[in-house]
C-alpha positions in Angstrom: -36.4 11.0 -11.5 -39.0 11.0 -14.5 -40.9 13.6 -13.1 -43.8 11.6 -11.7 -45.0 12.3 -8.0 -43.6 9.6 -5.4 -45.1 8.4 -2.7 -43.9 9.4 1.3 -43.7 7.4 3.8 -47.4 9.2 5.3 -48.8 7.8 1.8 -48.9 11.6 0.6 -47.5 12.6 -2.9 -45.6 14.7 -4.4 -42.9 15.8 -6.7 -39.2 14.1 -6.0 -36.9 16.8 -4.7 -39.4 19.0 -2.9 -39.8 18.9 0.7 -41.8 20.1 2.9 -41.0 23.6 5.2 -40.6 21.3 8.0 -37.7 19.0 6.6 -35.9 22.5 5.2 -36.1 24.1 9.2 -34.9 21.2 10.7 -31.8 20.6 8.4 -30.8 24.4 8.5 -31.2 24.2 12.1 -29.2 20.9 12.5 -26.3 22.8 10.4 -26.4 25.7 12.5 -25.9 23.8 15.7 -23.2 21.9 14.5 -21.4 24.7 12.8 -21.8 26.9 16.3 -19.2 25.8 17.7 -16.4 25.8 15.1 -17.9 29.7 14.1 -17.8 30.7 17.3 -15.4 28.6 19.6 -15.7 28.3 22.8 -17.0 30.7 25.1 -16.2 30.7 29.1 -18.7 28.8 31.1 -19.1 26.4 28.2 -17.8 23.2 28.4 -15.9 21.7 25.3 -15.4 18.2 24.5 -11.3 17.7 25.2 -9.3 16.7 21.7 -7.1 14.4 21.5 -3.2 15.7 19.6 -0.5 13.4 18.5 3.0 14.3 18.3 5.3 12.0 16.5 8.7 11.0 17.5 10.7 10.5 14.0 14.0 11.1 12.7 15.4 12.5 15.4 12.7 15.3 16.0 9.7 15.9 17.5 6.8 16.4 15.0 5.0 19.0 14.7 7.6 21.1 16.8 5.2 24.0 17.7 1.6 22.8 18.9 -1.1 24.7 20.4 -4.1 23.1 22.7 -6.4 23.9 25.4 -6.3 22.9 28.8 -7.9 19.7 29.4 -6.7 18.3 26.2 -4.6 15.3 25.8 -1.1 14.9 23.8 0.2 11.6 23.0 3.6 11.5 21.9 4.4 8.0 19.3 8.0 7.2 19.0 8.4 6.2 15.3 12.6 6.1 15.7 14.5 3.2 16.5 15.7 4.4 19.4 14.3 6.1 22.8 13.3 9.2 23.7 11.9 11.5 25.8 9.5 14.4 26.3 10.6 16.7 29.1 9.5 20.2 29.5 11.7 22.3 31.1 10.0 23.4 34.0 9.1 20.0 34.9 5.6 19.9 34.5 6.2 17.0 32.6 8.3 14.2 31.9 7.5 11.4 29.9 10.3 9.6 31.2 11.0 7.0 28.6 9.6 6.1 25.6 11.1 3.2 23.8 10.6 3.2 19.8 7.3 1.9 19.3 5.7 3.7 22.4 4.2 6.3 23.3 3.1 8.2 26.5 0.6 10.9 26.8 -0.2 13.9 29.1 -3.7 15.6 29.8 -2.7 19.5 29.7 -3.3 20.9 32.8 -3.3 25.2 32.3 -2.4 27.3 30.0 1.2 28.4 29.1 4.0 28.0 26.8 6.1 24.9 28.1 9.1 24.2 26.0 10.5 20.7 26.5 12.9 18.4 25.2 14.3 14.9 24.7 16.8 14.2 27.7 18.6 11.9 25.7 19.5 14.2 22.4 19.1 17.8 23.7 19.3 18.8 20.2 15.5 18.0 19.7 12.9 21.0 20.9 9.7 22.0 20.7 6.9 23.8 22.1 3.5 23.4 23.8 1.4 25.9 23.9 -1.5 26.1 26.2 -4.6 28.5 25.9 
């Protein structure tokens, strides 16, 4: 930038680094709308786009062991041990069934709640869903 006028792509000049009110509006309003929704959340009525979690299966634990989620979302569990597991909430509302190292299997949360749920195979390993 030396400070000389430029010319735009209407063949208008002017100084590089200014820009005109309309260009200023427009990017403050394209940062409010995509900042609305993380500032505010979700309200009800308002449909939000479902988000996708991953727990990972790895040395003998379910990581992370507490996760929280909406209904609608989806959890994928990846089994990153070398042997299988399961994920198997205790009131049945799932059951993975399962998952041989290497997989994975995933489940679209259905309501909210707090399911705890387990591996089958080593009873050892917990965790918790949590739905709202």
């Amino acid at each position: 930038m030396n400070g000389q006028p430029c010319m735009t792509e209407a063949g208008v000049s002017r100084k590089p680094g200014v820009r005109r009110p309309f260009e200023w509006a427009t990017a403050f309003l394209l940062a409010c709308l995509l900042q609305a929704p993380l500032a505010h959340g979700a309200k009800k009525g308002v449909a939000v786009a479902a988000t996708v979690h991953v727990v990972t299966i790895q040395n003998m634990q379910f990581v992370p062991a507490a996760l929280t989620v909406r209904p609608g979302d989806r959890v994928t569990w990846v089994n990153k041990d070398l042997v299988p597991h399961t994920a198997s909430a205790a009131g049945s509302q799932f059951d993975s069934g399962v998952i041989a190292a290497g997989a994975s299997w995933a489940y679209t949360v259905k309501k909210e709640g707090t399911l705890g749920y387990v591996c089958r195979y080593h009873p050892g390993m917990q965790a918790t869903l949590m739905a709202q």
